[in-house]
C-alpha angles and dihedrals in degrees: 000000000000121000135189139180125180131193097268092056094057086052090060090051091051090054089052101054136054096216135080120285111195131181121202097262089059122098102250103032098099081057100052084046100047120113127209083235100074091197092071114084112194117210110175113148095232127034116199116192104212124219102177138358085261079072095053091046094052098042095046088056095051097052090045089052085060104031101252121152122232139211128171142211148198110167102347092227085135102046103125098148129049122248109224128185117345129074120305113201115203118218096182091095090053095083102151104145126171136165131198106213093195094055102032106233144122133218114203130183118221099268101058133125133223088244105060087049090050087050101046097043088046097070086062097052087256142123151198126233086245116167136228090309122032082192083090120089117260095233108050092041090053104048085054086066086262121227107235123201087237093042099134099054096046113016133230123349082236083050080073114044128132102189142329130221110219140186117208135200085279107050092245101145111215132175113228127214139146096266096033110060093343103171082059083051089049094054096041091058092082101339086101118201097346110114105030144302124318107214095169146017138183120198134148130282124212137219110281101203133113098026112168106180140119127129135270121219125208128192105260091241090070089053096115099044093054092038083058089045092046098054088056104045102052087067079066102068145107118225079247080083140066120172141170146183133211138186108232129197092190119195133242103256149124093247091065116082102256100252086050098052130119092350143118104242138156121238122205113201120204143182137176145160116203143054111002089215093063103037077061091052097047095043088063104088092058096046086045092052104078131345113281130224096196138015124195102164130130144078112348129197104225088246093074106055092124093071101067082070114023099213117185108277092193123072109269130187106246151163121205144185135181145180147157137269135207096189155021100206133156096273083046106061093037084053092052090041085055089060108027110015125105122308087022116128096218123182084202119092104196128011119187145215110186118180114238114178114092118071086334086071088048110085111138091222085268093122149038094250106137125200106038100139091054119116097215149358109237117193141181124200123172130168107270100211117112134321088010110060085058088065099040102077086041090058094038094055090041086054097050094044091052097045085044087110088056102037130084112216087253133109135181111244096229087050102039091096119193117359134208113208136341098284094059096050093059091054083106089069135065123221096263086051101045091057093050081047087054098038093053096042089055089059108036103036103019091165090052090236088172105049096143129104120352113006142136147214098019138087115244113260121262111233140193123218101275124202101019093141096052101045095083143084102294103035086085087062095037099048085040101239 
């Protein structure tokens, strides 16, 4: 497909919407394209700041109109691959949030953040199923399945969804439920970015009380003796309780607590609700397995979430990967000590093991969520800056090689991390899910308008070079930014 827009058409689109266009040569528009992962260098050839999903309408129908593809945007926690040429449409400005504290719900508009949500919900005794960070935005985590902290009590975040409100190829806007277009419900809830834009969503929300959760740090000697213990304990638990453990290789910098930095520790992560007196008992095994360096555990008010794993909360240039698990056996954790035990130079700062099993393996076969009978995520993020970024894809490949016995050929889309070709995006889906993907995306998207990120079925679009006569000198003049 060839596409072309001059500077009288994006004109036109400026006249149709209410937000910001920007084209590269404008001041601002290295800021609206901007993503939290600072590896990630956007390069569409329009930007288009969204105020509604009147916005969205109108600007998706003037791209379709010329061919251009689109992809779209909120945080840009997720942004692994880079966007180059089309249109990119920014979320971040559409920030309408309600709850309904009878019902126990929550509407969000495509620009939230998990921690408005966590804040708001909070006054009413209430809370999301936000993830590790609450910093990404609600919409797109969700529609990735989304891994809640308190995932195996109550499932995915997509387990939990009301509606959506969507914007097609066309620019149709529909709203999506399970009565009203439910095969289209079926596919947003994990199909990711595939079939249009998402401007609003509505889900439930769950009591926030008796929280017992924090993290536990071990000196990074003691790495094989609590992964051993580790792999024990978490048969132990009740779907009340998610964990995790990761290997860390912490900085040296002012931002790490003094007796972390600069060291090679292991960090337990741990969540219950319930009774505080048996979180506490659960949670011994763990504590008695090697001396600790820190303990944070205890009772946590849902609005601090992000501290049981301490994720960056300023954009960082990174390169990730993830996949599942189906065991921890012997082989496995002897795999995962080779490459990120003591003594290991590692280019990776945090791998990751997550426990999956509890509500998070119940589906009843209504969504696209992948991966549910794994038994856990593992994951893998280093700094992507010289010389490290030229090691990180090596290691990535050798780890997974080396874990291939354990693992399913499975991943989860927010925690794939970068990906290589076609084939390996659609690793989130299985075979049966990929060809109702396709199918819907043929229908719904023919000219394959949304062929960023994540999609399936279609060929990405050949483009042209767009907006080659308005990225100069005297565009800014002539669009009237």
């Amino acid at each position: 497909m060839q596409s072309h827009a001059s500077i009288s058409a994006v004109s036109e689109l400026q006249l149709s919407v209410r937000g910001p266009v920007f084209t590269p040569a404008d001041p601002g528009f290295a800021t609206e394209v901007a993503a939290f992962n600072l590896s990630t260098q956007h390069q569409p050839h329009l930007a288009f700041g969204a105020l509604d999903a009147e916005d969205v309408s109108a600007a998706v129908k003037w791209a379709a109109e010329r061919g251009i593809p689109v992809a779209v945007q909120s945080t840009g926690h997720g942004a692994t691959n880079a966007i180059e040429g089309g249109l990119l449409i920014s979320t971040r400005r559409m920030l309408e949030l309600s709850i309904d504290p009878l019902e126990k719900t929550a509407r969000v508009g495509a620009g939230v953040r998990w921690k408005a949500v966590v804040d708001e919900a909070a006054a009413f005794g209430l809370m999301g199923l936000c993830g590790s960070t609450t910093d990404v935005g609600v919409v797109g985590y969700t529609l990735g399945g989304g891994l809640p902290i308190m995932g195996r009590k109550y499932g995915f975040a997509s387990d939990h969804v009301i509606a959506f409100e969507l914007v097609t190829a066309d620019g149709t806007q529909h709203r999506v439920t399970q009565d009203e277009n439910p095969e289209l419900f079926f596919l947003l809830r994990g199909g990711k970015g595939n079939l249009g834009i998402v401007t609003a969503m509505e889900f439930h929300l769950f009591p926030s009380q008796d929280i017992f959760a924090g993290g536990i740090y071990f000196d990074g000697d003691h790495a094989a003796t609590v992964l051993q213990q580790f792999s024990e304990w978490v048969g132990t638990l009740p779907t009340e309780a998610s964990a995790s453990l990761a290997f860390l290789r912490l900085p040296d910098m002012d931002i790490i607590p003094e007796p972390l930095r600069g060291k090679f520790v292991v960090h337990l992560r741990y969540a219950y609700q319930g009774d505080a007196a048996t979180a506490t008992q659960l949670l011994e095994p763990m504590r008695r397995s090697a001396p600790f360096m820190m303990d944070g555990t205890g009772p946590l008010d849902s609005t601090r979430f992000d501290t049981i794993h301490m994720d960056p909360d300023q954009p960082v240039p990174a390169r990730e990967c993830g996949f599942l698990l189906d065991r921890l056996d012997g082989p496995a954790r002897e795999a995962i000590l080779r490459h990120f035990g003591p003594g290991v130079e590692s280019p990776v700062l945090m791998a990751e093991l997550r426990l999956l099993g509890g509500a998070l393996a119940a589906g009843d076969g209504q969504d696209t969520v992948g991966g549910r009978d794994a038994a856990f995520s593992f994951f893998m993020a280093g700094m992507a800056v010289p010389p490290l970024a030229e090691l990180l894809p090596k290691v990535y490949d050798a780890v997974r090689q080396d874990l291939r016995d354990a693992s399913n050929s499975g991943t989860f889309v927010n925690l794939h991390g970068h990906f290589v070709d076609a084939e390996d995006r659609e690793r989130a889906w299985g075979p049966a899910i990929r060809e109702r993907l396709r199918k819907a995306k043929a229908e719904l998207d023919p000219q394959n308008m949304f062929s960023f990120g994540h999609v399936v079925g279609l060929p990405v679009i050949d483009q042209t070079v767009l907006l080659e006569d308005v990225v100069t000198s005297g565009a800014d003049a002539a669009l009237g930014n």
